[in-house]
C-alpha positions as CSV (number, residue, x, y, z in Angstrom):
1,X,-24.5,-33.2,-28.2
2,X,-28.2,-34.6,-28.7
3,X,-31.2,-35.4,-27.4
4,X,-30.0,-39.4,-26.6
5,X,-31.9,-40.8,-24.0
6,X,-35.0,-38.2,-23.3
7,X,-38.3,-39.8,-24.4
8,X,-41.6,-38.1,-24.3
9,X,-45.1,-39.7,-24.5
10,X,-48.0,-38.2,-25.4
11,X,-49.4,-37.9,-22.4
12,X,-46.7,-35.7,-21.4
13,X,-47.1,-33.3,-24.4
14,X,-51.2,-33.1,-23.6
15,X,-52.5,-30.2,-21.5
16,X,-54.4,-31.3,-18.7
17,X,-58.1,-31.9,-19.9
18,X,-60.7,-28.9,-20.5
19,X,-63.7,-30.1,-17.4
20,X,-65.7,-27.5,-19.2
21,X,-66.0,-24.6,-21.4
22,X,-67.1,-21.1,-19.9
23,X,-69.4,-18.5,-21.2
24,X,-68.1,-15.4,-19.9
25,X,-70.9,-12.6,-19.3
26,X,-70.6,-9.1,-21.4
27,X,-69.9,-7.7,-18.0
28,X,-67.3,-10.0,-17.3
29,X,-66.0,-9.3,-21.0
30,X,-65.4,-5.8,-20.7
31,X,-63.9,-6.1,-17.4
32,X,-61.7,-9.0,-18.7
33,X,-60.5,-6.5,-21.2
34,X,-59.7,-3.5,-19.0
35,X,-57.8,-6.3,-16.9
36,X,-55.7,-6.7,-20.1
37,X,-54.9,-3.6,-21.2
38,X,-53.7,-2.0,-17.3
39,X,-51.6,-4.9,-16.7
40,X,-49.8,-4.5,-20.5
41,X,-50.1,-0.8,-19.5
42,X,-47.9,-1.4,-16.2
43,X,-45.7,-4.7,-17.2
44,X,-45.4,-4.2,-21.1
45,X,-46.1,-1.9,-23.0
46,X,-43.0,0.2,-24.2
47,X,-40.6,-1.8,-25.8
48,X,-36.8,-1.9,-25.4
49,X,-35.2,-1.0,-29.1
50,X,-33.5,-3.5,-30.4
51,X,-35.2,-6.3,-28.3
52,X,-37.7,-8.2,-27.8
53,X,-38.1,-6.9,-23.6
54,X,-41.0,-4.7,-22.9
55,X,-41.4,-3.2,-19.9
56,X,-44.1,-0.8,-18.6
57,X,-44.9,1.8,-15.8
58,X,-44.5,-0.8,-13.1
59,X,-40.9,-0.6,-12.5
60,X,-40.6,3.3,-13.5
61,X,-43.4,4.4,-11.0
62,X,-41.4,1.6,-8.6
63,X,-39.1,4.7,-8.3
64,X,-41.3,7.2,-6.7
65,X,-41.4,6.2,-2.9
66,X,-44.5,4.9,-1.5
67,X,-46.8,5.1,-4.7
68,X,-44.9,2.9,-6.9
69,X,-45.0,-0.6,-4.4
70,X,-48.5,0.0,-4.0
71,X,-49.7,0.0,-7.9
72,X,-49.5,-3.7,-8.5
73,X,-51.1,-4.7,-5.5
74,X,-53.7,-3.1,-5.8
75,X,-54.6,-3.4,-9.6
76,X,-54.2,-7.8,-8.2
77,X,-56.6,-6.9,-6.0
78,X,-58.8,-6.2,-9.6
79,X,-57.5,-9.1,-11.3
80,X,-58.4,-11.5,-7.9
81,X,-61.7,-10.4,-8.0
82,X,-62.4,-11.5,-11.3
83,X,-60.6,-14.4,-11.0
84,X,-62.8,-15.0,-8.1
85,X,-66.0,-14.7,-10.2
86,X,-64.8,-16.5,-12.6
87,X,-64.7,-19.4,-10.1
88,X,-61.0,-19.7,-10.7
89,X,-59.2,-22.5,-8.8
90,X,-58.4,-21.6,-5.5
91,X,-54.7,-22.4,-5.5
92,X,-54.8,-20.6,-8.9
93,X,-55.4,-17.3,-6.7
94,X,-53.4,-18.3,-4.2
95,X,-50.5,-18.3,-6.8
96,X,-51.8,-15.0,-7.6
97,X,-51.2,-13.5,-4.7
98,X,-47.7,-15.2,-4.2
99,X,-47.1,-13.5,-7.6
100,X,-47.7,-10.4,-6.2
101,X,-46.4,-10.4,-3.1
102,X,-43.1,-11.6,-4.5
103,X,-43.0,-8.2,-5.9
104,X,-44.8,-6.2,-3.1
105,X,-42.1,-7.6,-1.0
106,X,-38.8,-7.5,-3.8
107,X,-40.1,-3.7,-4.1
108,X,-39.5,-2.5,-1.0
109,X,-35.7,-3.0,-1.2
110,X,-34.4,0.2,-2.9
111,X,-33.4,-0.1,-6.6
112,X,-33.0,-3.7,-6.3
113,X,-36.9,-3.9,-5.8
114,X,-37.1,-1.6,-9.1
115,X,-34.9,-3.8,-11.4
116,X,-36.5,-6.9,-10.5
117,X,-39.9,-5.4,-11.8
118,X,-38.1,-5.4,-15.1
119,X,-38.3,-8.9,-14.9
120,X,-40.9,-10.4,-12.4
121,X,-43.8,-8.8,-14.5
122,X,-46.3,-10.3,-11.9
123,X,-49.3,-8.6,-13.1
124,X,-49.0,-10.5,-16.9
125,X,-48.3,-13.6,-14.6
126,X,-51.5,-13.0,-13.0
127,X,-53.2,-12.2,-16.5
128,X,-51.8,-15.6,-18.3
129,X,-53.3,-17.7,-15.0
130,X,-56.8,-15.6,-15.5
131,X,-57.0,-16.4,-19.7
132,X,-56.2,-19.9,-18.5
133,X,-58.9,-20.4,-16.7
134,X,-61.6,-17.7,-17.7
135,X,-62.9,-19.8,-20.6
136,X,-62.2,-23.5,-20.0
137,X,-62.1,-24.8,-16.7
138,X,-59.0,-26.2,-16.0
139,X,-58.1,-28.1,-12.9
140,X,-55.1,-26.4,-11.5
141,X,-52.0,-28.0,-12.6
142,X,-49.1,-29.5,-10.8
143,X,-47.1,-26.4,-11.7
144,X,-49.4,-24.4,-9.6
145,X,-49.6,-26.5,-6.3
146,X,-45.4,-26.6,-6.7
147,X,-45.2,-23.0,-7.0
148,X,-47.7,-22.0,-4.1
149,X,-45.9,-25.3,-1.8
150,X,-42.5,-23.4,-2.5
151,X,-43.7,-20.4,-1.6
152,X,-45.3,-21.9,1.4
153,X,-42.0,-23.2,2.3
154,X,-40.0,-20.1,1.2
155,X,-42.5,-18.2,4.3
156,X,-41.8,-20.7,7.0
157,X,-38.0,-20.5,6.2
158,X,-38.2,-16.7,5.8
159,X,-40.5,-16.9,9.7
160,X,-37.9,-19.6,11.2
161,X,-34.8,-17.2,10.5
162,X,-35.6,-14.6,13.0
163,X,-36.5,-17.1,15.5
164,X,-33.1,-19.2,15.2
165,X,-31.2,-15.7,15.0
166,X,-33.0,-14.7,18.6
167,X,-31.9,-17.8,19.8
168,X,-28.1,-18.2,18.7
169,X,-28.3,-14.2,20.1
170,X,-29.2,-16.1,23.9
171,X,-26.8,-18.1,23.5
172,X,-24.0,-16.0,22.6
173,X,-24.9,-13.6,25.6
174,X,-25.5,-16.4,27.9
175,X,-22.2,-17.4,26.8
176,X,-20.6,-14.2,27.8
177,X,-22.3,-13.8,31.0
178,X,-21.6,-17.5,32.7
């Protein structure tokens, strides 16, 4: 059992290339900051003993109906703001969003919704693409346009279902009609 046969080149290895580096504003600073320490406050900041998890009050205020699946979205709404100052890549916040509306949407099934917030942690997500790209200007990466062309897909599978469920529905009743 060994790595035989897997070769990597340098090239693979390097991070894409800095375009430039980024002077961020005091403003911007402080607001960076605050950024960081709500989304550790909601996705990591008590840890489990014993472990290495964290978890914060994402998932437990996920339990109080109504409230809870509307805390992450709107603190993204925060984080896409400044990432839209920043002059973050477009595809970048895209991803953002996908990241929280995979939990917006995960939330709303009933304890389900609640344990996958354990996990998902979309708002740290969302803070690791912003400290990517709040200092050096990155292009986005292949990773990103992957993620936001799956999720793409993911939506026009998710809107074909109900369409081909209408129709095998007209054809089972025109079936028991004729």
């Amino acid at each position: 059992m060994g790595f035989e046969g897997i070769t990597l080149t340098l090239k693979e290895l390097k991070p894409p290339p800095v375009t430039r580096l980024r002077r961020l504003t005091p403003g911007q600073e402080r607001r960076f900051e605050l950024l960081r320490r709500v989304a550790r406050l909601l996705d990591s900041a008590l840890p489990v003993p014993g472990t290495s998890f964290r978890f914060g009050l994402d998932p437990i205020l996920g339990l109080v109906p109504g409230l809870g699946d509307l805390v992450s979205p709107l603190f993204a709404l925060g984080t896409l703001w400044h990432a839209r100052d920043l002059g973050v890549p477009r595809v970048v916040q895209l991803r953002m969003i996908f990241n929280v509306a995979i939990d917006a949407l995960t939330g709303f099934v009933p304890l389900i919704g609640d344990l996958f917030d354990f996990a998902w942690k979309a708002n740290n997500r969302n803070l690791a693409l912003l400290e990517r790209h709040a200092y050096e200007e990155h292009a986005p990466t292949r990773a990103d346009w992957a993620f936001v062309a799956l999720c793409v897909a993911l939506l026009v599978v998710i809107a074909a279902v109900p369409v081909l469920l209408l129709g095998w529905v007209i054809s089972l009743v025109d079936g028991l009609v004729r």
